[in-house]
N, C-alpha and C positions, 0 to 999 in steps of 0.2 A: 144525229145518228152517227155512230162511229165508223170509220173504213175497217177491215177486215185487217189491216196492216197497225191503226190504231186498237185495234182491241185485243190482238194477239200479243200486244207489247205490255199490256195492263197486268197486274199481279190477281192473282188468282182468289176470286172470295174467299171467306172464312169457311165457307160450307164444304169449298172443294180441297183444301190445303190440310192435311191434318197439323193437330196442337199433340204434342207431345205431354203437354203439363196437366188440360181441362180434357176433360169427358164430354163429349158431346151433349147436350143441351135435351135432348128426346134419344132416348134410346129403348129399343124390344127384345126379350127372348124370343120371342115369335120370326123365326125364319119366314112365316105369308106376312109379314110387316112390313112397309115399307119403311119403317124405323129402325130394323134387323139389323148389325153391323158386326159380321162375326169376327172379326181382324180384334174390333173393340173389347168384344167378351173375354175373347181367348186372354188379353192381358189381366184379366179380372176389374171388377167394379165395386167399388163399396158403395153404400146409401145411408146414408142420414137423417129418418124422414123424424118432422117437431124432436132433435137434440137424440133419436133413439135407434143404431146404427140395427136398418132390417135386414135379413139376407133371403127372406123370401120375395122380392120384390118382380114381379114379371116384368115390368116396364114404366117410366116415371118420364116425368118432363117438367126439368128446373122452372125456365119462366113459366110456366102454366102453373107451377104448384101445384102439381100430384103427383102420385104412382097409384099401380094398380098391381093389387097383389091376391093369391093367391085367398078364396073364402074356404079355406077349410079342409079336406080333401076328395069336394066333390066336382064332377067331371060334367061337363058340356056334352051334347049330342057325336061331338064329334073325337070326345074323349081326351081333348083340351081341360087343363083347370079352369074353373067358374071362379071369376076374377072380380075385386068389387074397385073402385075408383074411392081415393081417399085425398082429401086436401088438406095441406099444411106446407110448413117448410120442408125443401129439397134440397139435400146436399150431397155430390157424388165427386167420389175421387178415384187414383188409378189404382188398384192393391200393390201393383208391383212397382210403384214409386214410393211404398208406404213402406215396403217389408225392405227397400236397398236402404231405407234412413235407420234402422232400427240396429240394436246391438247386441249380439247375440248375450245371451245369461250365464254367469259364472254358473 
C-alpha cells in the first residue's frame, strides 16, 4: 500500500491527464452518460466506422468495437433517438487537428 506522500508524487493515469493527439477511447452525445465529455465535442470528433467516415454517430467505443447510432428518425418514450448498436472497426480522430493540417484551395 502506498503512503499518501508516495502516491501524490506518482504521475497521473491516462484516464485523468488529457492527450491532446487521441480521442478518448468511449465517448457519448448523451449529457445523462457517464461517457458525456463536453470539452471533447466542442472540439469536434470524426468516426470511422468498417473504412466509412459516419457523422451520425451518438456514441462509439474503439476497444469494444462499436458505435451506436441513430435507427432512423424515430424517438424513444422520452423523446431521445432510438439508437441501434453496430460492430465493426472504430476509428476516431480530433476534426480540428484535421482542418489545422489542410491547405486552403486556389
Amino acid at each position: 500500500m502506498l503512503s499518501a506522500h508516495e502516491a501524490g508524487s506518482m504521475p497521473m493515469s491516462d484516464a485523468t491527464t488529457p492527450n491532446t493527439d487521441t480521442p478518448p477511447d468511449h465517448l457519448s452525445n448523451d449529457p445523462r452518460s457517464k461517457f458525456h465529455d463536453a470539452s471533447v465535442l466542442e472540439r469536434g470528433i470524426g468516426i470511422r466506422f468498417n473504412g466509412t467516415e459516419r457523422n451520425n454517430v451518438e456514441e462509439y467505443c474503439i476497444s469494444e468495437g462499436w458505435v451506436r447510432m441513430a435507427a432512423g428518425r424515430s424517438l424513444d418514450r422520452r423523446g431521445q433517438p432510438m439508437t441501434m448498436k453496430f460492430k465493426g472497426t472504430v476509428e476516431a480522430w480530433y476534426l480540428d487537428s484535421v482542418a489545422g493540417t489542410e491547405t486552403p484551395a486556389d
